[in-house]
C-alpha positions as CSV (number, residue, x, y, z in Angstrom):
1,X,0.0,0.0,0.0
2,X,1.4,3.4,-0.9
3,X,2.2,5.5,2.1
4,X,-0.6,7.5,3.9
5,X,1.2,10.7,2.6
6,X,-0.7,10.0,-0.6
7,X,-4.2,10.2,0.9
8,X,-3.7,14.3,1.7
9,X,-3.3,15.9,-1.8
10,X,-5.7,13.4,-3.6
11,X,-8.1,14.5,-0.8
12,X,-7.5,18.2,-0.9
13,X,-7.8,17.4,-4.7
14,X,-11.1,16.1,-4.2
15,X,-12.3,18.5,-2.5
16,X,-11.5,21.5,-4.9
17,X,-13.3,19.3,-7.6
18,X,-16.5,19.0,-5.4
19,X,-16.4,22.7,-4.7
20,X,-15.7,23.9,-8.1
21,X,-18.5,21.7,-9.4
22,X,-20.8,23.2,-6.5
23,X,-19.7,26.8,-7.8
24,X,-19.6,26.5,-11.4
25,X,-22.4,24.3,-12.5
26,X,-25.3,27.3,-11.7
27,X,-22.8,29.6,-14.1
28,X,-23.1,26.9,-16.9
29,X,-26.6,25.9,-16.4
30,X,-27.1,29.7,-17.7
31,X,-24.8,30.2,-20.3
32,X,-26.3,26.3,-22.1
33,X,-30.4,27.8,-21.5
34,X,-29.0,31.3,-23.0
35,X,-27.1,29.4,-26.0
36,X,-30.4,26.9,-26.1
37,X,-28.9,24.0,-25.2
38,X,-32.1,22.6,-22.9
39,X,-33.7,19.2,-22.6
40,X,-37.2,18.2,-22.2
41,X,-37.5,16.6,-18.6
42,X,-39.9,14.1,-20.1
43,X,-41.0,12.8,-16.8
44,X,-42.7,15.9,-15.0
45,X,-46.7,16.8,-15.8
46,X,-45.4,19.8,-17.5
47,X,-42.8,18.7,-20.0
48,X,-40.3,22.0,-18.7
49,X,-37.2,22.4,-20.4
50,X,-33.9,23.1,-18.5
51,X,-30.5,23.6,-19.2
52,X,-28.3,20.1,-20.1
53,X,-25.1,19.3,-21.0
54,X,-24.1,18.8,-17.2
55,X,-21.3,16.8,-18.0
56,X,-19.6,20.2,-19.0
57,X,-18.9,21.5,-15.0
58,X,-18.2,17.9,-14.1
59,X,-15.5,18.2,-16.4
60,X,-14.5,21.3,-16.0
61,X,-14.4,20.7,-12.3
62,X,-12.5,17.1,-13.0
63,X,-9.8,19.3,-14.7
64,X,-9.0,21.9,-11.6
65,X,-8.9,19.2,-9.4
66,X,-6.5,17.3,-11.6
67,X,-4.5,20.6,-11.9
68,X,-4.2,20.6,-8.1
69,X,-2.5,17.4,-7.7
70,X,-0.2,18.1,-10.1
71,X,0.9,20.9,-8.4
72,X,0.8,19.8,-5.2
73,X,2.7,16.8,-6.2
74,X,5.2,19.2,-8.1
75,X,5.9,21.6,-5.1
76,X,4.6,20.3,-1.8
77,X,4.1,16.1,-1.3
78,X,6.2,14.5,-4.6
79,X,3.9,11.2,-4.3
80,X,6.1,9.7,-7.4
81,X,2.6,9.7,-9.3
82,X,3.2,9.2,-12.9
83,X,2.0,12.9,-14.3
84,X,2.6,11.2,-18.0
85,X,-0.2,8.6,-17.6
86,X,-2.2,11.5,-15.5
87,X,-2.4,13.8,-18.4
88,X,-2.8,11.1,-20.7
89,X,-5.5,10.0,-18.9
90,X,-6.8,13.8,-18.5
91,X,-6.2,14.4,-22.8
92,X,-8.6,11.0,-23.0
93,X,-11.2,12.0,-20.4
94,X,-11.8,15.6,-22.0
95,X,-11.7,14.3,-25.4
96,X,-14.4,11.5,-24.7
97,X,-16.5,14.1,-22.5
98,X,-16.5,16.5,-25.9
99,X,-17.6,13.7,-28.1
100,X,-20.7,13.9,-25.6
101,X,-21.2,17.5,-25.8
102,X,-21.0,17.7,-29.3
103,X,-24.3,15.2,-29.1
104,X,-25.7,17.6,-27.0
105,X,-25.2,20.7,-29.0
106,X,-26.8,19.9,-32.4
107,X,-30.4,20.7,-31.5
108,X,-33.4,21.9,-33.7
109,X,-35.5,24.4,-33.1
110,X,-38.5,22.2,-33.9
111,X,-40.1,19.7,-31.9
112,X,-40.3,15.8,-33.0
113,X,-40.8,12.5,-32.8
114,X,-37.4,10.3,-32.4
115,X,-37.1,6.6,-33.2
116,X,-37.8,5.4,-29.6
117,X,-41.4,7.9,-30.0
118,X,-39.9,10.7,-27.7
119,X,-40.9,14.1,-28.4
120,X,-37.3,16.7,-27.7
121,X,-35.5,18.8,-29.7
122,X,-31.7,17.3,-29.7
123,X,-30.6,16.2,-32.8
124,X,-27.4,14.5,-31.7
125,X,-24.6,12.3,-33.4
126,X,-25.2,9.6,-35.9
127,X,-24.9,6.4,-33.8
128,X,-21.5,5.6,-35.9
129,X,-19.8,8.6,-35.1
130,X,-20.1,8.4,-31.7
131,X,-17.5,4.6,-31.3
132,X,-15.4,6.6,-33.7
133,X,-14.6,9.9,-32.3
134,X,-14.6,7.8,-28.7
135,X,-11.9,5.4,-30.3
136,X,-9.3,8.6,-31.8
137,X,-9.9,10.0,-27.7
138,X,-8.2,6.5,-26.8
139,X,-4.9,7.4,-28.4
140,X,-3.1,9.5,-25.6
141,X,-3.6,6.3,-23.1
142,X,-2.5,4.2,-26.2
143,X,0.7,6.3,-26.5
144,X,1.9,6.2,-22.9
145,X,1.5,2.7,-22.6
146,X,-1.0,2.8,-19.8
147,X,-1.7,-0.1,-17.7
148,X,-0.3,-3.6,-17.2
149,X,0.3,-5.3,-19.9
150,X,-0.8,-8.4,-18.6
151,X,-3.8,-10.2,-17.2
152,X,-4.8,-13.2,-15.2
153,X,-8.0,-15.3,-16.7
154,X,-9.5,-18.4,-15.2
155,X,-7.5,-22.4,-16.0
156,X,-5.2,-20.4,-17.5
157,X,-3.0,-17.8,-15.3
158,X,-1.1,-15.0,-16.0
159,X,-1.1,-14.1,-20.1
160,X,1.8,-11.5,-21.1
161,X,-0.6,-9.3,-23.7
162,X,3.1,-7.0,-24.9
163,X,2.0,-4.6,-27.5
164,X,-1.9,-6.2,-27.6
165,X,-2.7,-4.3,-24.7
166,X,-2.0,-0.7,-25.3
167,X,-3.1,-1.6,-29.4
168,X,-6.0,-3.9,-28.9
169,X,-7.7,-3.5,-25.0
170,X,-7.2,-0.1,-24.5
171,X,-9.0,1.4,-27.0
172,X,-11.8,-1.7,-26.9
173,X,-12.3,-0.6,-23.3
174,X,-12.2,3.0,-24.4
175,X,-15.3,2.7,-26.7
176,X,-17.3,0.4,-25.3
177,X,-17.4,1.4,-21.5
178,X,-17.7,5.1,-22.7
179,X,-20.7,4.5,-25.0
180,X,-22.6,1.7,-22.7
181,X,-22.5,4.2,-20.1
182,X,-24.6,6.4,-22.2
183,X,-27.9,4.1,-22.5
184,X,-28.1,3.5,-19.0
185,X,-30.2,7.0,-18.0
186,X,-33.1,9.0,-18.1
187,X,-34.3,9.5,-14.8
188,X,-33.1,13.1,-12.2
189,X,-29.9,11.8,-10.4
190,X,-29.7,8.1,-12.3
191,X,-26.7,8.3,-14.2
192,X,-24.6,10.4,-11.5
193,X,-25.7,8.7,-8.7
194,X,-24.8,5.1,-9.6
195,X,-21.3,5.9,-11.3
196,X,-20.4,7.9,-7.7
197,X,-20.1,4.4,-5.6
198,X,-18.2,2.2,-8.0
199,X,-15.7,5.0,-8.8
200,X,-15.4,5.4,-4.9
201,X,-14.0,1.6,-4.7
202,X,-11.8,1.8,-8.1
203,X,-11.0,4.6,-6.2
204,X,-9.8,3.0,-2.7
205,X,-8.5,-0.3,-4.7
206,X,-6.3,1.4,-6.4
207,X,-4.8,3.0,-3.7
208,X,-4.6,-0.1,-1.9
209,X,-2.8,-1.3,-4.7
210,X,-0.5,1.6,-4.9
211,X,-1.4,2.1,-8.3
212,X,-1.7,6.2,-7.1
213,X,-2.6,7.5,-10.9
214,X,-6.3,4.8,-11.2
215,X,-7.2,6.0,-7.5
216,X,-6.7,9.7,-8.3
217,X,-8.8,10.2,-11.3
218,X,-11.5,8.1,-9.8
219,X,-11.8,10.1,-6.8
220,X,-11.5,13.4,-8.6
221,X,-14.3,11.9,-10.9
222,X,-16.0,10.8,-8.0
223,X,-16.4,13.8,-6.2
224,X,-17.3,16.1,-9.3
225,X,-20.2,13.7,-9.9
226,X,-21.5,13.8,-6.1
227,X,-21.5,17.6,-6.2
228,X,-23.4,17.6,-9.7
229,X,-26.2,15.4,-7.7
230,X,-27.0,18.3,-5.9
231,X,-28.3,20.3,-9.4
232,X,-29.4,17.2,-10.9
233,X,-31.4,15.1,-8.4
234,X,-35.3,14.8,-8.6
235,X,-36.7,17.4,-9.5
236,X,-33.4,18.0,-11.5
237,X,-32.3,21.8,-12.3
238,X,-30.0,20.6,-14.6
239,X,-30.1,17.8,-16.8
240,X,-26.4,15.0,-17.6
241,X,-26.9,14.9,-21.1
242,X,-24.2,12.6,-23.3
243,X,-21.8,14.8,-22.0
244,X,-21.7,13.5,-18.5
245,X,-22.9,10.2,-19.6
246,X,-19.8,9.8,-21.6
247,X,-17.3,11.6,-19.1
248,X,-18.5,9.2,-16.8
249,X,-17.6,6.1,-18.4
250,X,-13.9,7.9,-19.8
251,X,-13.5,8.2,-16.2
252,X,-14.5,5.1,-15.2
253,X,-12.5,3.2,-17.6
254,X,-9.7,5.0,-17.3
255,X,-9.2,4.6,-13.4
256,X,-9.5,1.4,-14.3
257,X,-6.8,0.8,-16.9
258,X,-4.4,3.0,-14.4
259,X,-5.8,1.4,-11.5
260,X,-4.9,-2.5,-13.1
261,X,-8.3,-3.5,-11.5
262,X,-9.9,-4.9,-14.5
263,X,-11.8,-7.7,-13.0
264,X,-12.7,-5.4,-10.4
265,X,-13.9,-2.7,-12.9
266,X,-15.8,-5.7,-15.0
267,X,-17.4,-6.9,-12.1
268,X,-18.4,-3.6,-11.3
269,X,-19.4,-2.3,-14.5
270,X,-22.1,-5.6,-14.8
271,X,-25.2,-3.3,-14.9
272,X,-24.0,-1.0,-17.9
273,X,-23.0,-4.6,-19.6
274,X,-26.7,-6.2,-19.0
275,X,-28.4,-2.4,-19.7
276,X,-26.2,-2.8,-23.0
277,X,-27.8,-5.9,-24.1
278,X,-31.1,-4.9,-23.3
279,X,-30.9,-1.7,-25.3
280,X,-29.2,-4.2,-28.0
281,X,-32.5,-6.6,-27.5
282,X,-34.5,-3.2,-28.8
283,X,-32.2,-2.2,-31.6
284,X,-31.2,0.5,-29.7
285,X,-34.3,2.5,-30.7
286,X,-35.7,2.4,-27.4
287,X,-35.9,4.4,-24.3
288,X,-34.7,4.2,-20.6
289,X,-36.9,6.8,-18.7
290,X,-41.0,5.9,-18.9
291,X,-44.4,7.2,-19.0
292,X,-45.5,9.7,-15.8
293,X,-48.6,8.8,-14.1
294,X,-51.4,10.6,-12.4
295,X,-50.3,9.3,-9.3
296,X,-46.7,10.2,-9.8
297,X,-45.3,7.3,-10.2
298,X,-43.6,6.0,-13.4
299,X,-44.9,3.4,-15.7
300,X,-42.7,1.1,-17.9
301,X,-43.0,2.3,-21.6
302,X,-43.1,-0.7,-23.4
303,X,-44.6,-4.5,-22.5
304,X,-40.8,-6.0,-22.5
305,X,-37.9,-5.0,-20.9
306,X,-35.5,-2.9,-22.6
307,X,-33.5,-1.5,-19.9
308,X,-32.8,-1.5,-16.4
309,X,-35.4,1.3,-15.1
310,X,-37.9,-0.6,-17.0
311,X,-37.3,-3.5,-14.5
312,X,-37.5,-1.5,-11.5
313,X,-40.7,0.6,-13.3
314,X,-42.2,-2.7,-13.4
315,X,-41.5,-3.8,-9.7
316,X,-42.5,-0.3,-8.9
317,X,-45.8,-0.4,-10.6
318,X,-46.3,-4.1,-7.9
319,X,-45.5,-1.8,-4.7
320,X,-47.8,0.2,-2.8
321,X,-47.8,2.7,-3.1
322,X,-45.9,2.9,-6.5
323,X,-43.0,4.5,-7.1
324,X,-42.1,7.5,-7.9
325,X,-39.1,8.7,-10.2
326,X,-36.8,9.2,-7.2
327,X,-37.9,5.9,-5.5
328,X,-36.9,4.2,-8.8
329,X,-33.6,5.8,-8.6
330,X,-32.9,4.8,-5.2
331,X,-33.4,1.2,-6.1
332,X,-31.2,1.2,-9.2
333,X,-28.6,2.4,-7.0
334,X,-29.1,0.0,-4.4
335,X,-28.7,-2.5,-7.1
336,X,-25.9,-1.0,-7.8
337,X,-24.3,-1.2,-3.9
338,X,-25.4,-5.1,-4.2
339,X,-23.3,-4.9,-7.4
340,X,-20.1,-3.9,-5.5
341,X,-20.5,-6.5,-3.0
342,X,-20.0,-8.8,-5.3
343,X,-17.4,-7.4,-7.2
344,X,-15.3,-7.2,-3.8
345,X,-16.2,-11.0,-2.6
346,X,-15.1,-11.8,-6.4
347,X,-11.8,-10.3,-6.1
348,X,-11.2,-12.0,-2.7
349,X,-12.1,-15.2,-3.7
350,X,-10.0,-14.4,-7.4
């Protein structure tokens, strides 16, 4: 384990990432309803657009944190972190979080029908440009040779991957984590809220690991995304859009690949993987978030399930009383904490 020095600047780090989030997000949620960038909150009685594009704070937010350690690596502590694979990692994260924003920028001014018959404005990416422009954002972790470059799998051991690793898994990793993290959303507070716990334990794995660089950006991504909650949660003020849904998963994946905790991370990452398939199950023309009731609570959209929140819609519609968007929240992310225990009782056993 690396020595408790370590746990002060990421800390202080930490914190000047939750703060700045706290402080900046208000400035951005007026400058994206000024520029137009809004999105329907399509599960309130009165349909009320708000600013989106939240991932843009987070990240900005992310970024001074990052700065911080730097510099109090450089001048005060010297924790030996590897600032190469820490930028690196940065370069990737912003890149990735762009792509997202980019999604969230081309808007019409016009109202319509989209494939999965929701009513909003956003345009967005075409589906194929999205993998693509996530897969160039993988190059700066490909170039630094991030991670270990080899990997224990089950009746067979320890595989030396060489130059497959950096080439091959990185960038897979890159574009799949990054885009699966993206369908699983659609309610106030879902798709901060259940990244915030399993980026806390790549987070303290890492560091028990004394793999410094994974444990760092998870906590700074960590932290930006708890203090987003605070804008976003039901009734949300401002909405994630791609942007956040795809910093999230650069994050993510990237603590991951710094961290060398890729069982951990797969184990972890199970409900994006089985939310992925669903969405795959509808031809990816379907949507998360469902219809509002009189009541308040939230009815599944379609008569099969083709994602997560439609699961708990369904158990919600069974409970009584039913359960409201919040409710439906707090049970994905309790899913999500059963999830984590047993990634870790995985890794012991592993």
């Amino acid at each position: 384990m690396v020595a408790y020095s370590v746990i002060v600047p990421i800390l202080l780090s930490a914190a000047v990432s939750f703060v700045a989030a706290l402080v900046a997000t208000p400035y951005f949620m007026r400058f994206m309803r000024n520029i137009g960038i809004t999105g329907i909150d399509q599960q309130k009685r009165n349909k009320p657009q708000i600013p989106t594009s939240g991932g843009m704070p987070v990240v900005f937010a992310f970024f001074l944190g990052l700065m911080t350690f730097i510099a109090l690596n450089t001048f005060v502590f010297g924790t030996h972190a590897d600032l190469n694979l820490l930028l690196a990692a940065g370069l990737s994260t912003f890149a990735i979080a762009l792509v997202g924003f980019f999604d969230d920028l081309y808007v019409r001014k016009t109202l319509v029908m989209n494939a999965s018959a929701a009513k909003e404005y956003r345009v967005g990416l075409k589906q194929w440009q999205k993998p693509l422009l996530t897969l160039v954002a993988a190059i700066p972790l490909m170039a630094v040779y991030a991670g270990a470059t080899s990997m224990t799998f089950p009746f067979i051991g320890v595989v030396q991957l060489g130059w497959a690793y950096p080439l091959l898994l990185i960038p897979l990793a890159v574009v799949c984590v990054s885009n699966a993290t993206n369908m699983l959303a659609g309610l106030n507070g879902l798709e901060a809220a259940l990244m915030v716990p399993p980026a806390l334990v790549v987070a303290y794995w890492s560091y028990r690991f004394s793999n410094v660089e994974g444990a760092i950006i998870a906590a700074l991504g960590a932290a930006s995304l708890l203090a987003f909650l605070w804008f976003n949660w039901h009734p949300s003020r401002m909405l994630p859009g791609d942007s956040l849904t795809y910093f999230s998963g650069a994050m993510f994946v990237t603590a991951i690949i710094l961290g060398n905790v890729e069982k951990l991370g797969l184990a972890l990452f199970i409900p994006w993987i089985i939310e992925a398939f669903l969405k795959l199950r509808g031809k990816f023309a379907v949507r998360s978030y469902g219809d509002l009731q009189r009541d308040g609570s939230i009815k599944a959209p379609y008569p099969k399930i083709y994602s997560l929140t439609h699961v708990a819609m369904k158990i919600g519609q069974k409970m009584k009383p039913k359960w409201n968007e919040r409710q439906l929240v707090l049970f994905l992310v309790a899913l999500e904490f059963l999830v984590i225990a047993f990634a870790f009782a995985m890794v012991k056993v592993g």
